[in-house]
ZAMARGU-4260 file (C-alpha; in steps of 0.2 Angstrom, whole numbers, plus 5000, padded with zeros to 4 digits):
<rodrens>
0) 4986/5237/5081 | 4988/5253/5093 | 4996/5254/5108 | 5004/5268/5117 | 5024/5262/5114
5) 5030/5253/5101 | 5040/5241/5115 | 5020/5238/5122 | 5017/5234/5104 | 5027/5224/5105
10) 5026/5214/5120 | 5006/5211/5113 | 5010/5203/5098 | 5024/5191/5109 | 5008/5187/5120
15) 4997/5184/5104 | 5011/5171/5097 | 5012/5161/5112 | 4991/5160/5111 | 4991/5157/5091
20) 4981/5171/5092 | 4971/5168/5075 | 4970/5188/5070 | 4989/5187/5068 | 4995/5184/5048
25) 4999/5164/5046 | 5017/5167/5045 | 5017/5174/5062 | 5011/5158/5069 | 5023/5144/5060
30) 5032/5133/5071 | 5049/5138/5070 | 5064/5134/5081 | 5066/5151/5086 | 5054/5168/5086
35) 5059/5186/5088 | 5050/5200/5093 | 5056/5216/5088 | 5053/5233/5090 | 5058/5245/5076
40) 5061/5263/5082 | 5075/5270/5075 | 5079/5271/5054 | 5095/5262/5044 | 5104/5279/5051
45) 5100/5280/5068 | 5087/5292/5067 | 5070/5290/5080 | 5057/5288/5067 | 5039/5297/5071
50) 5028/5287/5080 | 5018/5283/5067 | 5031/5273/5057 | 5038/5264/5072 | 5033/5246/5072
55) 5035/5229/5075 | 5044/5212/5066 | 5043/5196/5066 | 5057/5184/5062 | 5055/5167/5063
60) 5072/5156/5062 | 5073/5138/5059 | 5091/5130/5062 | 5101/5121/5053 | 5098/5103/5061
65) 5101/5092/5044 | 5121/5093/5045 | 5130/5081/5051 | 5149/5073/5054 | 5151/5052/5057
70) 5167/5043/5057 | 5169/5025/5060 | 5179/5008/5055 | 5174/4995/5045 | 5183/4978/5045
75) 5182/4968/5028 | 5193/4951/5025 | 5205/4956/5039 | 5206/4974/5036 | 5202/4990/5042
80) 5195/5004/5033 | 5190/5017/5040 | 5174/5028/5038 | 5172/5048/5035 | 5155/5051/5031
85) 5145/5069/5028 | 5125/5068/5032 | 5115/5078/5024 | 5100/5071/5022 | 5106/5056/5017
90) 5123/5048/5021 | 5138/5050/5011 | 5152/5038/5017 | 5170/5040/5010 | 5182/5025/5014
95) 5202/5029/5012 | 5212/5013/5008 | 5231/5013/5008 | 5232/5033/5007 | 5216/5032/4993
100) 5200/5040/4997 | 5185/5030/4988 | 5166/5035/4988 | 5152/5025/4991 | 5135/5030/4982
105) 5121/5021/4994
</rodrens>
């Protein structure tokens, strides 16, 4: 692609994402949570680099959204154990009893 700044550049290719523009590589078109647009002008060191190694990424970032915490109580026989569980994916729960942690496969 030309254009005559590498921020234009980059605000095509922003415009060609939101309208899965079917020129753009495949990769650039993934669902993702979240897109990034940037332009790249400068080198590792600062430096400006010429214009014609100026250009544009795409990152495309998915969040972790497969993590989570429960706690809850579970009476049994007229007593109380209470629940610790770690999801991912699937639930783990852990049971503590009389200052003794057990785990429960599911």
């Amino acid at each position: 692609m030309t254009a005559p700044t590498v921020e234009k550049a980059a605000t095509i290719v922003e415009n060609q994402i939101a309208a899965n523009d079917p020129t753009l590589p495949p990769a650039a078109l993934e669902k993702t949570d979240r897109t990034v647009v940037t332009p790249i002008i400068k080198d590792a060191m600062g430096q400006t680099l010429p214009a014609d190694q100026q250009k544009v990424d795409v990152y495309k970032i998915n969040l972790r959204k497969d993590h989570r915490i429960k706690v809850g109580a579970t009476v049994l026989d007229d007593k109380v154990y209470e629940s610790i569980g770690y999801e991912q994916i699937e639930l783990k729960p852990w049971h503590i009893c009389a200052g003794k942690i057990y785990r429960e496969q599911l």
